[in-house]
N, C-alpha and C positions, 0 to 999 in steps of 0.2 A: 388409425390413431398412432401418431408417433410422441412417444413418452420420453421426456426429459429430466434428471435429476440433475441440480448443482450443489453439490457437497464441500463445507465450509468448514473450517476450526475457528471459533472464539478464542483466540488467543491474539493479545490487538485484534483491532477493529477491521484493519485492511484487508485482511481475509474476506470477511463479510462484505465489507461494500462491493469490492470487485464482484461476489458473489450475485447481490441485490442490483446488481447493475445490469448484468446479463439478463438477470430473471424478469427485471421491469421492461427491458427492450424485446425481447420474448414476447412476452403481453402485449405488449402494442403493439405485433404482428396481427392480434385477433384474427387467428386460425383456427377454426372449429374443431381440425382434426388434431389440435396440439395439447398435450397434457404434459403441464409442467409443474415439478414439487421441487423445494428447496429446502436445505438440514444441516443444520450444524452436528455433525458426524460425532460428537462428542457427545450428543443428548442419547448415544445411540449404543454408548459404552456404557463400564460399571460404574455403581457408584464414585468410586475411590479415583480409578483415572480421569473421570468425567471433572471433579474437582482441581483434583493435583496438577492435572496437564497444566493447564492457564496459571495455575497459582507458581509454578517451578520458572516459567520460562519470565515470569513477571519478578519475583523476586532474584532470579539471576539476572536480568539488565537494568533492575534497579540497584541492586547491592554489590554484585559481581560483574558487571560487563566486562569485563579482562578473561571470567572464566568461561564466559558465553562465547566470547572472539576463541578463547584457543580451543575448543570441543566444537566449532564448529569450522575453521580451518583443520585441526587434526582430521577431523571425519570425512573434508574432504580428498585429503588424502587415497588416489584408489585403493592402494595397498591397505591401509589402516580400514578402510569402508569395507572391501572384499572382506576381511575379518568380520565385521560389525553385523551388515547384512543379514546372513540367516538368524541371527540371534534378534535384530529390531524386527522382523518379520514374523517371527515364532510370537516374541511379545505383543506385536502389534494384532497377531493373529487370536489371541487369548482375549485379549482386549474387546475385539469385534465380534460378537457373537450375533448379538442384537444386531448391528447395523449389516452382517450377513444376511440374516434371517429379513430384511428390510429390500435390500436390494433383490434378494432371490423372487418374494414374491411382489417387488412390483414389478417386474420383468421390462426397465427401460431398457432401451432401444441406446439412448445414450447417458452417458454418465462424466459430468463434468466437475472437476476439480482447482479449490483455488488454497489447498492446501496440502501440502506431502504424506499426510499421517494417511487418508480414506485414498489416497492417489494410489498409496502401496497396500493397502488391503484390497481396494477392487482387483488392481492389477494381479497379486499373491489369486486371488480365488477365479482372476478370467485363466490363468496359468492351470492351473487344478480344474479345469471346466467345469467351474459353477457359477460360471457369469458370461454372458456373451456381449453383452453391450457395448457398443462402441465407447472407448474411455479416452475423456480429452482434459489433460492437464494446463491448467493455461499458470505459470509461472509469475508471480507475484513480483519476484525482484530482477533485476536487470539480467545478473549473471547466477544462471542455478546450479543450485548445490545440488552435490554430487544425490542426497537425500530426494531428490524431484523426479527422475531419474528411473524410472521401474520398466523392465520388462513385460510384454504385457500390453503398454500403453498406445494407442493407436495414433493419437497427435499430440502436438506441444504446442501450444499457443505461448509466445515473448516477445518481449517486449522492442528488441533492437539485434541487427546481426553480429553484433558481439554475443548476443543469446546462442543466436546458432553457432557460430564456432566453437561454444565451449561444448555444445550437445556434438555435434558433428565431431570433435576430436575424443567423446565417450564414444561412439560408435553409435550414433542418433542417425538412420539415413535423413538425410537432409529432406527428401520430399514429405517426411511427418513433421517438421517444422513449417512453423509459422508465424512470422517475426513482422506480426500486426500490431501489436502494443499492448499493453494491459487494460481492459474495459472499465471505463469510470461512466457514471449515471450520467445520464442524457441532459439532465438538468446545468450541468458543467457546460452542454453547448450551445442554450440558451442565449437570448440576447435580451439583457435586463436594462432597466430604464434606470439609465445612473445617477440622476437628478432625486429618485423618489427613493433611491436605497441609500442613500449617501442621507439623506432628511431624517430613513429607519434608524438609521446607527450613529443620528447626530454626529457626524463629521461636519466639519469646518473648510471650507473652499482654500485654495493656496498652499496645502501641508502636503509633505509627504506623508502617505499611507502605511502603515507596518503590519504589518497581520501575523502576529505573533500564534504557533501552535505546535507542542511537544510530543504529539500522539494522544491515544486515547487514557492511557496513563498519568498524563500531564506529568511527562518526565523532562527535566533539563533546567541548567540557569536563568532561568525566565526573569529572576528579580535583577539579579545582578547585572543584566543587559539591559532591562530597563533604567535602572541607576544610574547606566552610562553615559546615558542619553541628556543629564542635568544640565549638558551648555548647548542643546539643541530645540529648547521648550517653543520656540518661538516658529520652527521649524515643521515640524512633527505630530504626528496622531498616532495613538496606537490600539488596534483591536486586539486584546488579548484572550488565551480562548486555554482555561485551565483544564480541560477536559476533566476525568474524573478525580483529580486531588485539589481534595475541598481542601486543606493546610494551604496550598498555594494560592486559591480562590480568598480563602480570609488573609491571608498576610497580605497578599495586596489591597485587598480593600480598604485595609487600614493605612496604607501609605499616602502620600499626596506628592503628585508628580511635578512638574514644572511643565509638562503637556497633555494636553486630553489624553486619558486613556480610559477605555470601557472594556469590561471582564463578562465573561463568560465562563458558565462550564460545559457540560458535554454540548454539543450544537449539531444540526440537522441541516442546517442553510448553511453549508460550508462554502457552498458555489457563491451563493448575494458575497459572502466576504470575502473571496479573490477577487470579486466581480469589481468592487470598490478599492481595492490595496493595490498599493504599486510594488511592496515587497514584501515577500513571504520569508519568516525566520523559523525553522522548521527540524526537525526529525526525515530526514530522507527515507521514507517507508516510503512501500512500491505502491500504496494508492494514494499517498499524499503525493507523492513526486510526479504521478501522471495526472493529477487531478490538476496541480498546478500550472503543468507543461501546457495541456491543454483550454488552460487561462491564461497561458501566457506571461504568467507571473515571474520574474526572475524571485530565485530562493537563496537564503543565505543559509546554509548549513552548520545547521548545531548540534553538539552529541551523537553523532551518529552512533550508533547499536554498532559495536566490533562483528563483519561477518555480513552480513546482506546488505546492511545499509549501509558498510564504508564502502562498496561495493558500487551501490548505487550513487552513491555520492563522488567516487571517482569517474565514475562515468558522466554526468554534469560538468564535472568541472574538466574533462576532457574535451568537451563539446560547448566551453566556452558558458554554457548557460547558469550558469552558480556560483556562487563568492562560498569559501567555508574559513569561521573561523574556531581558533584554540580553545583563545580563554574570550571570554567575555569583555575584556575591554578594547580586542582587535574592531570589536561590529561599529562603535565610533568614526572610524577613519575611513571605515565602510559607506554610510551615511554622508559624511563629510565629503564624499569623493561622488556620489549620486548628488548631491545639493549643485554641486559646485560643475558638474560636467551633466547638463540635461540631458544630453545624447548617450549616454554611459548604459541605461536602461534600453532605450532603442536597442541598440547593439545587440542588446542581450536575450530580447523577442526577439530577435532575426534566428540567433542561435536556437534558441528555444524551438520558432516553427520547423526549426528543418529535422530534427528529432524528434518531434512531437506526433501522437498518435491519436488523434482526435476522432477517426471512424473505428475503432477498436471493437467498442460494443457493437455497434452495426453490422461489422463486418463477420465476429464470430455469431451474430444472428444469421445471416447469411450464410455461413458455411454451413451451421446445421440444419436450416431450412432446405438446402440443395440436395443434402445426402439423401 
């Protein structure tokens, strides 16, 4: 029997999906000899961190994103991190008691991570041999923080070989890399009947598609770029998707636009709505940005989060595959420039396929099905 755990943090949503992404592909191996469990590694801690975590990193990139960019460029920092280090490891170690006590007696075989906090507590307790498991961190955003990083760690699954160079220049031997891509649900590489979902989301034949979404937070200018849009009605459709801030779900409901637009809040069919949109307007997080890639949707970047997601958003637009703008009235001439040049999009799939990681999931099934 080979036993599997993938250990998750609830802080945003993308942690998790990449998480349930692996775990559903897993299952659909149906191997009798396979025992697989999944945790949000936070249900595993005390009360008070088990809370605070999520709650700290949410009100710093809604209220502070300035201070969230410089503590997380300062920490990368080697020098400033070699300081940091035994100190977030001691804390992090105080923290885990329970989720030691968790690991010790399920005695997996392998131990997989889509988040840095349980990456460095396994790793901390395989170091101290009280954990033998094979421990595979698979890296959420493009380019990892110094924080991903633990000694200890048996592989790194990432997402592109800009991945590898920044591990390989910390002193990562490159054959524990593996720059497969970040795992999105299977359901992304589906082929959906465009005719019957386009009828689900009453769209209208002839428009350009927008598939408007700010993370699980429903963080960013949502309204103000819609507004923009007032000399394009005739043009335009937009699915907008508020995730969990219901303020932004009712202000818009009460507006009336000059083009269909239909609202949502949190959603589960993410895939049917790339599946139908020709442009995604977005938050560049490491499972929305591969979720896309692998629909082939070109993204226009909005807000990025100072720090993993300017990160990943410089990397898009290095590779051709993303528009990012400032302020909200740049995404206009955005629009204006797709209406008017049909090929412009083309283009921008071409870029998109050749950095895209669409056997991801499959393939880190495959690695651990081998071992």
């Amino acid at each position: 029997m080979t036993k599997i755990l993938i250990l998750y943090v609830e802080a945003g949503h993308g942690h998790r999906k990449v998480a349930e992404a692996v775990e559903k592909e897993l299952r659909s191996r149906n191997q009798s000899d396979l025992h697989i469990e999944i945790a949000d590694a936070l249900e595993k801690t005390n009360w008070l961190f088990r809370r605070s975590y999520p709650q700290i990193y949410f009100l710093l990139v809604l209220w502070a994103p300035w201070l969230w960019g410089f503590f997380y460029f300062l920490l990368n920092l080697p020098a400033v991190y070699f300081l940091i280090a035994p100190v977030r490891s001691l804390w992090n170690w105080l923290q885990s008691g329970t989720l030691r006590q968790y690991l010790t007696s399920g005695q997996f075989d392998f131990i997989l991570f889509t988040h840095f906090f349980p990456a460095e507590v396994c790793a901390t307790a395989k170091k101290r041999g009280k954990l033998n498991a094979q421990l595979i961190t698979i890296v959420t955003d493009v380019i990892p923080h110094t924080v991903w990083q633990n000694m200890g760690t048996d592989s790194y699954w990432v997402m592109a070989e800009e991945s590898v160079k920044v591990l390989v220049r910390r002193g990562v031997a490159r054959q524990q890399i593996y720059s497969k891509g970040i795992p999105v649900s299977s359901e992304f590489l589906q082929k959906n009947d465009l005719s019957v979902l386009k009828e689900k989301f009453g769209l209208k034949p002839n428009r350009l598609t927008i598939l408007f979404t700010s993370g699980s937070f429903g963080i960013g200018p949502t309204e103000a770029v819609l507004d923009s849009f007032r000399e394009l009605g005739n043009q335009i459709q937009a699915l907008v998707i508020c995730g969990r801030n219901r303020t932004l779900f009712e202000s818009l409901n009460q507006k009336r636009f000059s083009f269909p637009v239909t609202l949502f809040g949190f959603v589960d069919n993410m895939h049917e709505m790339m599946s139908v949109s020709d442009l995604l307007i977005a938050k560049p997080g490491g499972a929305t940005m591969c979720e896309s890639l692998v629909k082939k949707i070109p993204m226009v970047i909005m807000s990025p989060i100072p720090g993993q997601e300017s990160y990943n958003a410089n990397w898009l637009l290095s590779h051709q595959a993303a528009f990012q703008i400032t302020n909200p009235s740049e995404i206009k001439d955005i629009i204006v420039r797709i209406v008017n040049q049909p090929g412009l999009l083309d283009s921008m799939r071409e870029a998109i396929n050749r950095i895209a990681r669409p056997r991801a999931t499959s393939d880190i099934a495959d690695f651990l099905l081998r071992k």
